[in-house]
C-alpha positions in Angstrom: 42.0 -28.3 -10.0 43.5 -26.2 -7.0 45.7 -28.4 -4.3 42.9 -27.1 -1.8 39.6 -28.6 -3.4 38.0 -31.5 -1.6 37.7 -34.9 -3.7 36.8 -37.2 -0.5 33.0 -37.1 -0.4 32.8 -40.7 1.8 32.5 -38.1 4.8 32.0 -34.6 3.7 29.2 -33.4 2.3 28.6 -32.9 -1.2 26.7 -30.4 -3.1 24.5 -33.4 -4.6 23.9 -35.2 -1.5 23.2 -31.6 -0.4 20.3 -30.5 -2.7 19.1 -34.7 -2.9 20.0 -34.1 -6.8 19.5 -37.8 -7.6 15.9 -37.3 -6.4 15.4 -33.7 -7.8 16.5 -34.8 -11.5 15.2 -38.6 -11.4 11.5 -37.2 -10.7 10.9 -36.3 -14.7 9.1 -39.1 -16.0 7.3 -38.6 -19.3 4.0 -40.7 -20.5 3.8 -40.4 -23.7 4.2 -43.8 -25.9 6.3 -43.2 -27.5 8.1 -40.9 -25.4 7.8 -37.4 -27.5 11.3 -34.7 -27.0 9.2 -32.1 -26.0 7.5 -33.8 -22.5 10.4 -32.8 -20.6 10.5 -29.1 -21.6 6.8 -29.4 -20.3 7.5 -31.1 -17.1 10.6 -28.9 -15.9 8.1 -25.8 -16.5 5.2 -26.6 -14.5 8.4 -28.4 -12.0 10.0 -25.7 -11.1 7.4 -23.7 -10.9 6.1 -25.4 -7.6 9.7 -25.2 -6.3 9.0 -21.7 -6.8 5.4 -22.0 -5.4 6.7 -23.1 -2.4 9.2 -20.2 -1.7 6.6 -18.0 -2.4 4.6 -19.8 0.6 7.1 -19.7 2.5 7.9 -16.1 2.6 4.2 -15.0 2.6 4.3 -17.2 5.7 6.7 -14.8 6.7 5.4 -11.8 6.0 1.7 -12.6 7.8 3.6 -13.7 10.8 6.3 -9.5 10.3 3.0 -7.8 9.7 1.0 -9.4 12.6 4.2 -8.4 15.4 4.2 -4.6 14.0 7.5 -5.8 12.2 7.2 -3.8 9.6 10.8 -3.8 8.0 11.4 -7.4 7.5 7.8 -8.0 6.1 8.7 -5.5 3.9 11.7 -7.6 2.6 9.7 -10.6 2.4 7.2 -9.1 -0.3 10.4 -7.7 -2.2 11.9 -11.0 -2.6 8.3 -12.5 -3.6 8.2 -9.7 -6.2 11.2 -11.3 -7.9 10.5 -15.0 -7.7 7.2 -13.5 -9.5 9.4 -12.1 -12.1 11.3 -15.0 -12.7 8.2 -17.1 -12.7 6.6 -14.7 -15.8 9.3 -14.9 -17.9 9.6 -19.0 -17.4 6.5 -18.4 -19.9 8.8 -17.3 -22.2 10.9 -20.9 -22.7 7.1 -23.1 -22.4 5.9 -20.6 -25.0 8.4 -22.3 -27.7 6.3 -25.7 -27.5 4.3 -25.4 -30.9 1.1 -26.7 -31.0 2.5 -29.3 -33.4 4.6 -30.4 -30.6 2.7 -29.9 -27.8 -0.4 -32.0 -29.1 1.6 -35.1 -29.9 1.8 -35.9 -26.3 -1.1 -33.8 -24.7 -3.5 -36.5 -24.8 -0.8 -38.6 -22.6 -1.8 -36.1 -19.8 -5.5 -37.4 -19.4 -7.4 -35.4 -16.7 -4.3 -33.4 -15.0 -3.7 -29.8 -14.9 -1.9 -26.8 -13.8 -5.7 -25.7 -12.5 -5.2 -28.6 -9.9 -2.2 -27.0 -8.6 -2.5 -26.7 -4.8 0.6 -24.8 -3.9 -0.6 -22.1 -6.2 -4.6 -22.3 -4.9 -2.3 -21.6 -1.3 -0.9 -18.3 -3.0 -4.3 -16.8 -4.0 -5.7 -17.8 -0.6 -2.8 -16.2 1.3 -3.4 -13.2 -0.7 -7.5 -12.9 0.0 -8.6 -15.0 -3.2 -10.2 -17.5 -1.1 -12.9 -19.9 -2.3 -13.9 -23.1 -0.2 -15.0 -25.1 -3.1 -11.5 -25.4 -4.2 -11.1 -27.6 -1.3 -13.3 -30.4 -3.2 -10.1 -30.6 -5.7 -7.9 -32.4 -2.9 -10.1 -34.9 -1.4 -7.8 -37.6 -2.4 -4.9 -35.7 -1.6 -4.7 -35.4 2.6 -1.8 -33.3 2.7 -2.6 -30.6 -0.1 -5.9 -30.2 1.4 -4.7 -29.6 4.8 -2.3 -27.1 3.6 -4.9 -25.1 1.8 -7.4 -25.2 5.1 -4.9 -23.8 6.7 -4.5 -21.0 4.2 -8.0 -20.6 3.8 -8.2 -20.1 7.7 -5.7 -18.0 8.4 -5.7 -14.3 8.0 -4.4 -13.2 4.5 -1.5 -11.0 4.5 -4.3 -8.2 3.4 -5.8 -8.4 6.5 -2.8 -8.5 8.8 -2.1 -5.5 7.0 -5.1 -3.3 7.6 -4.7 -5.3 11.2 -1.3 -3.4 11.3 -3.0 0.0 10.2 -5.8 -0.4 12.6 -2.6 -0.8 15.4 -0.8 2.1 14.2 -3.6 4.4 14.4 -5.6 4.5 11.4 -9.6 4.0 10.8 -10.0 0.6 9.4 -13.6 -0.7 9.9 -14.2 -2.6 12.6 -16.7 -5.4 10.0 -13.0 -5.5 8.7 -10.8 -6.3 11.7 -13.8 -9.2 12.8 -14.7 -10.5 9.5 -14.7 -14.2 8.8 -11.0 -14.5 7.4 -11.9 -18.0 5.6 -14.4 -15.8 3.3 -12.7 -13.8 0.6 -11.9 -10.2 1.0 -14.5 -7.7 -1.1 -14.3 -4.3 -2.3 -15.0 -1.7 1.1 -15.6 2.0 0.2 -15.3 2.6 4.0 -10.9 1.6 3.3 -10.7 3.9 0.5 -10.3 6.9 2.8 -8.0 5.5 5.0 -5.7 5.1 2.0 -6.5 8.4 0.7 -5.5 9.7 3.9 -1.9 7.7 3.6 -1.5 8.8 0.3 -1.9 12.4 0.6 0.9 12.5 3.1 3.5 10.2 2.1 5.8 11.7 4.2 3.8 11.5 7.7 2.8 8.2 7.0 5.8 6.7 4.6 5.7 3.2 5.9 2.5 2.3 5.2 2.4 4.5 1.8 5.4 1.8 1.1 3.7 -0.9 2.2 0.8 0.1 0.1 2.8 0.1 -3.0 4.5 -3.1 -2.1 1.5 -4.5 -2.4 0.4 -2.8 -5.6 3.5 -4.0 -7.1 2.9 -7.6 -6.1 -0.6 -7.6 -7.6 0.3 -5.9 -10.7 3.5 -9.0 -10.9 0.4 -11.3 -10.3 -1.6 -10.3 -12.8 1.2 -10.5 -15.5 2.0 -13.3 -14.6 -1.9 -14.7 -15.0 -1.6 -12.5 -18.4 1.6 -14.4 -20.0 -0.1 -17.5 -19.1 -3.0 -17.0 -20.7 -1.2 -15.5 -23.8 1.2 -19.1 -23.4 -1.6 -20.9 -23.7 -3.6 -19.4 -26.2 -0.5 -20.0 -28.5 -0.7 -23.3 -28.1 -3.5 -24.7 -28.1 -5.8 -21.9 -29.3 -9.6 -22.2 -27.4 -9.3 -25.8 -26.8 -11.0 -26.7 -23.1 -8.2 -27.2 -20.4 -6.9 -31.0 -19.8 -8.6 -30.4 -16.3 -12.1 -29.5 -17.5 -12.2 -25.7 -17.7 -12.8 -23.7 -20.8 -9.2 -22.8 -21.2 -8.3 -19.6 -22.2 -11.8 -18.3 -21.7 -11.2 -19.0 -17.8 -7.9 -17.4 -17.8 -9.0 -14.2 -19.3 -11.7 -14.1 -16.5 -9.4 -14.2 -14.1 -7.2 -11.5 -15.1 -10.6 -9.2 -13.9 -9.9 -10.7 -10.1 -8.0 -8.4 -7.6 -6.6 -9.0 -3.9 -6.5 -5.5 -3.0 -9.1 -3.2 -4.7 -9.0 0.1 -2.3 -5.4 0.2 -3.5 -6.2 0.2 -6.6 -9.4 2.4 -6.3 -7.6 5.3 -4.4 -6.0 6.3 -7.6 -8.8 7.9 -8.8 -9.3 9.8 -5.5 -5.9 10.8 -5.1 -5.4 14.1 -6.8 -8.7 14.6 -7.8 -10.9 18.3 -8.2 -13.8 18.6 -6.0 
């Protein structure tokens, strides 16, 4: 102990009091009967994942608001540091992924109808991204603040289209069904985008914000879908084809969703870009 460390917390404030640790570590509370060793490893994953969740929300919030002021720089930022929550979200697999299915089905049926699949914050992150599907709202009826959270999300213009809204600004072609569409409806492939991307990829050097923005974008996606990959692969270890606790077929569904995209002209200009006539 230094002489210049403070020891009188009756005043000052202390790192628990701070970060509301007594709350933070008194909200694990197991069900099985009798309590099983292996329930808090399983609670602490799927924890701090939402804590995770919600900084992801809260810089995408960030990024839609950069994007739609021609702020370019700090939007730019915001998508960087989402890139390595997304990171450290994938490799929390890693630590779940040591639950055996011995282990993990000794307190499984304890969980009764709850899911990760009921997980509003990261419904939120697809929709901010252009997966959006209004029948996910039917999941929070009994929940008033999730499902106000995700109308607003679903309502809101996904950071895709206050993107091709910044392109559209900045003197590129974007189709006008594109800058008017209903944002609530999810985003679908447009071969009308592809050349406006082929356009910003052929000259990088005229155009090198957006062509960085463009791969910002790709890289998120790409940290998306390994992250939908390791949790499929986390699952599957664990408890094989079993149906999800929530009602859906399990790893079955997640394969399915690795096929979904957020931004497919990105991905499809790679096949125009260097290509012989």
């Amino acid at each position: 102990m230094e002489d210049g460390i403070v020891r009188d917390f009756k005043v000052n404030l202390s790192y628990g009091r701070y970060l509301h640790l007594d709350e933070i570590l008194g909200a694990q509370h197991p069900v099985s009967v009798p309590e099983h060793h292996d329930e808090l490893l399983f609670i602490l994953q799927h924890q701090t994942s939402e804590l995770w969740l919600k900084l992801v929300l809260h810089e995408l919030r960030a990024v839609q608001r950069y994007l739609a002021k021609d702020d370019l720089r700090p939007a730019l930022k915001g998508l960087a540091r989402v890139k390595h929550i997304q990171r450290t979200l994938t490799e929390q697999w890693s630590v779940l992924a040591t639950l055996t299915p011995s282990e993990y089905s000794e307190f499984r049926s304890f969980l009764g109808t709850s899911s990760g699949f009921q997980s509003y914050q990261y419904r939120a992150v697809e929709f901010m991204l252009g997966n959006k599907d209004r029948r996910m709202l039917s999941l929070f009826d009994d929940d008033q603040s999730a499902r106000e959270l995700l109308v607003e999300a679903l309502e809101t213009p996904s950071v895709y289209d206050e993107f091709l809204r910044y392109l559209s600004r900045h003197g590129h072609d974007i189709p006008a069904e594109q800058l008017h569409r209903d944002v609530a409806e999810p985003h679908h492939f447009d071969e009308d985008l592809v050349p406006v991307f082929v356009r910003i990829y052929s000259d990088p050097e005229r155009f090198w914000e957006a062509y960085e923005a463009c791969e910002e974008l790709v890289d998120l996606e790409e940290n998306f879908q390994l992250w939908r990959f390791r949790h499929l692969k986390t699952v599957e270890r664990t408890i094989g084809f079993k149906r999800g606790t929530g009602g859906s077929s399990g790893v079955d569904f997640l394969r399915k969703a690795l096929d979904l995209t957020f931004f497919p002209e990105l991905y499809a200009v790679r096949t125009e870009i260097g290509a012989t006539s």
